[in-house]
N, C-alpha and C positions, 0 to 999 in steps of 0.2 A: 483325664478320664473321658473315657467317647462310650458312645452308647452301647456297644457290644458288648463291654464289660457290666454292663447291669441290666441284660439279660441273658442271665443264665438260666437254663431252661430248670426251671422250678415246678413243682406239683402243678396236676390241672385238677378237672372236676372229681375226677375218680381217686376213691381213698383204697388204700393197701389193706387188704384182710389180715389179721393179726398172723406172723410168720412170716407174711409177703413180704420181699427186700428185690430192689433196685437198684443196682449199683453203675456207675458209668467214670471212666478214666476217658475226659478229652482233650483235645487240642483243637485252639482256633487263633486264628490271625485275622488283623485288622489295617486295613492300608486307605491312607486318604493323602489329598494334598490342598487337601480346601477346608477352610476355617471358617462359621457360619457366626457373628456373632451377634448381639441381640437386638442390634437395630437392623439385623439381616444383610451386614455389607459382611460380602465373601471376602476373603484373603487367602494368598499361599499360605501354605502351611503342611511341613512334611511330615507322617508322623507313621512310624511301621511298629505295629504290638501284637505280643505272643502271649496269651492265658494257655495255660496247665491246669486243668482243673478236679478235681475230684468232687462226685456230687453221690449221692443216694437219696433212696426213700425207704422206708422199713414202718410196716405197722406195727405199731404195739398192743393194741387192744380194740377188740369190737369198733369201729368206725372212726378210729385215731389214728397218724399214721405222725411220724416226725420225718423233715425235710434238711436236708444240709447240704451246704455247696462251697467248696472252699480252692479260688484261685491261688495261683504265682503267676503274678504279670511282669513281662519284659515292656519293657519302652522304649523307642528311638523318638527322637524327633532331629529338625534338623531347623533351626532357626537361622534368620540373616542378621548381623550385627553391623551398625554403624558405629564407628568411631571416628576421633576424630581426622586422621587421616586414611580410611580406608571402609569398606565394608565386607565384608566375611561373613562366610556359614562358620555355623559352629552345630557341632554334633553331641547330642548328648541322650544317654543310656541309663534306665533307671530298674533294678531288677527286686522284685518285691512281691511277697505277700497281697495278697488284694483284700476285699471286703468279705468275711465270712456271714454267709445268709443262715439261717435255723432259724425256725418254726413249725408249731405244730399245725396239723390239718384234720377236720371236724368232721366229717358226713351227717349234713341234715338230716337226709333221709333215708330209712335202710335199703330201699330199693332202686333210691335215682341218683346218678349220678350229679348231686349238688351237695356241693362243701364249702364251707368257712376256715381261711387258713391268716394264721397271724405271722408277718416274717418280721425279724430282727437283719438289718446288717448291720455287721460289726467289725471295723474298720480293724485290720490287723498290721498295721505302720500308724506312724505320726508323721506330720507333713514338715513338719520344722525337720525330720529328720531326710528325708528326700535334698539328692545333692550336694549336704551340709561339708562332705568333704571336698567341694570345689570351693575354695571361697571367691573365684569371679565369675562364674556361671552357674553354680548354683541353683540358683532362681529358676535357671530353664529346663532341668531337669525334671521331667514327665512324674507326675503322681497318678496312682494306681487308681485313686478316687479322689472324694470329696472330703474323708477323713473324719468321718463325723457317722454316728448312732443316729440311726433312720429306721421307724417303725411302720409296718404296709400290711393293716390289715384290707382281707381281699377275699371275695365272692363269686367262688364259679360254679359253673352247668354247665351240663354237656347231655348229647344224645348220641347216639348209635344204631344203626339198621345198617344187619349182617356184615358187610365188611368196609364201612363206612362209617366215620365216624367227623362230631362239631361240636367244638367247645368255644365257650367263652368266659372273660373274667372283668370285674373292674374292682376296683379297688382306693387307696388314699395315700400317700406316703406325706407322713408326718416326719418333717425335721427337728432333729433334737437341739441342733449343736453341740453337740456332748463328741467329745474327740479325746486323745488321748496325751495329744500336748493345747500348749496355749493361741494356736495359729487361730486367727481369725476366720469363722465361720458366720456366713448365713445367708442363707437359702429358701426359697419358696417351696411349704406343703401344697400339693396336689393332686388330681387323679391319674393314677396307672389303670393300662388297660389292655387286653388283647383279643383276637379272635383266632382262632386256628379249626382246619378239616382236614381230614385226610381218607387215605381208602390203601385195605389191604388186597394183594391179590398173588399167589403162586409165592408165598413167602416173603414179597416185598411189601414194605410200609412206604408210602409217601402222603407227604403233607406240605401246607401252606400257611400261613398265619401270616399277622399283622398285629402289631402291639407301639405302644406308644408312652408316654409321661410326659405333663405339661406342669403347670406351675400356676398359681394362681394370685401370688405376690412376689415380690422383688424378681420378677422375670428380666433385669437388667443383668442377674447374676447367675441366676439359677438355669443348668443344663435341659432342654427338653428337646424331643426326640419320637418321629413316626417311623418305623422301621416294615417294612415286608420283606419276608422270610420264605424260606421252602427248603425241603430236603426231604429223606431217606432214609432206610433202616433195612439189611437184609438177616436174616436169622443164621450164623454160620454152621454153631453144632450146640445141639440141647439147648442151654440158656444160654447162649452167647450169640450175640449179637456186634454188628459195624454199623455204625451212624453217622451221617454225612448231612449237611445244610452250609448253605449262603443265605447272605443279605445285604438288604443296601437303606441306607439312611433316604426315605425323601423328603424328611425334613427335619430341620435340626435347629438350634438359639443356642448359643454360648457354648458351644460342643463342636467338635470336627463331624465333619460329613464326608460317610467314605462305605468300602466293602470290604465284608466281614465272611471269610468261610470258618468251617472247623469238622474234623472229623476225632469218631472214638470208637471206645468198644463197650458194651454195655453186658450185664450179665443180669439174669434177674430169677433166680431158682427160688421155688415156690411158688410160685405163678398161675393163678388159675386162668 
């Protein structure tokens, strides 16, 4: 699991008027070759991944909107193995379901753009079952995540003037350990966070953001992660839309550190 795969671009401050629906089909890749681990010694480490994703937003009712995101992650990595008379890469490919996010999202206020949203991810593989059919490499075969029930509730605001807009959010992720088989889990709850602005003009969106997740115990184990971000948005015809953004890790604990693009298409009819 590296950092891109857990963020996926989730609700911000502004809630869906009931009818409003958001829909996006993406692709994004992930390339590193450095392995940051938690007492911060870097190491090689090759690792090339492809998310598929499908996400939406749709309001249901007066200032409630529900959110859904649901990957297929590819995995390469490329590890070096010592034995006893030789040393070797070995290649190995992991193709899977990722972690399904849902939750609902609140609008405090009827006029301002600030909400309370509760996310759920829910780990759609089991990690016992990752590689199980190699039985001597196994082990090294890339999982999709952490494999475990993680609860984020989360508080954002935002402003806008005319074709400008800044949001923010912070939030908590509470670890469950709750997974689906018996693989050992455990992990440090902590705060998630981000900032993101952008400005529109002559049909185009661009924007910047920075978001983050740290860990507040067992940080010897637990993945965390500062990311900055930017990208794009052009309107092709009616509600359809292309989206486009990069990123790069500049800091990372028990996670690879690397860059992340991805591009899609979005539709979003109803739309005020």
């Amino acid at each position: 699991m590296i950092a891109w795969l857990a963020s996926a671009a989730l609700a911000g401050a502004w809630t869906k008027a009931p009818g409003e629906v958001y829909a996006k089909l993406g692709a994004d890749t992930f390339v590193t070759t450095r392995y940051v681990a938690p007492d911060f010694d870097a190491r090689k480490a090759s690792y090339t991944g492809l998310q598929l994703s499908a996400y939406g937003e749709v309001g249901l009712v007066e200032r409630l909107q529900l959110t859904a995101a649901l990957p297929f992650v590819v995995g390469s990595s490329i590890t070096t193995v010592d034995s006893v008379t030789d040393t070797f890469d070995v290649r190995t490919t992991s193709l899977s379901l990722g972690d399904l996010w849902l939750g609902p999202q609140v609008a405090l206020l009827p006029d301002r753009p600030l909400s309370l949203r509760l996310d759920a991810k829910v780990p759609l593989y089991g990690l016992n079952g990752i590689g199980r059919r190699d039985p001597i490499y196994g082990i090294l075969y890339p999982a999709p995540g952490d494999g475990q029930v993680d609860l984020v509730p989360r508080l954002a605001g935002g402003l806008s003037h005319q074709a400008m807009f800044a949001e923010a959010n912070a939030g908590w992720m509470f670890r469950t350990g709750l997974g689906w088989d018996d693989a050992a889990r455990s992990f440090g709850d902590g705060p998630v966070f981000g900032v993101k602005g952008g400005a529109a003009a002559s049909g185009w969106l661009g924007w910047l953001a920075f978001d983050g997740q740290l860990a507040v115990a067992l940080q010897d184990r637990t993945r965390q992660w500062l990311t900055v971000s930017g990208g794009g948005g052009r309107r092709l015809a009616g509600a359809v839309s292309v989206e486009a953004r990069v990123a790069y890790d500049v800091w990372t604990s028990a996670i690879s550190q690397g860059v992340s693009a991805g591009l899609g298409l979005s539709v979003a009819p109803g739309s005020r």
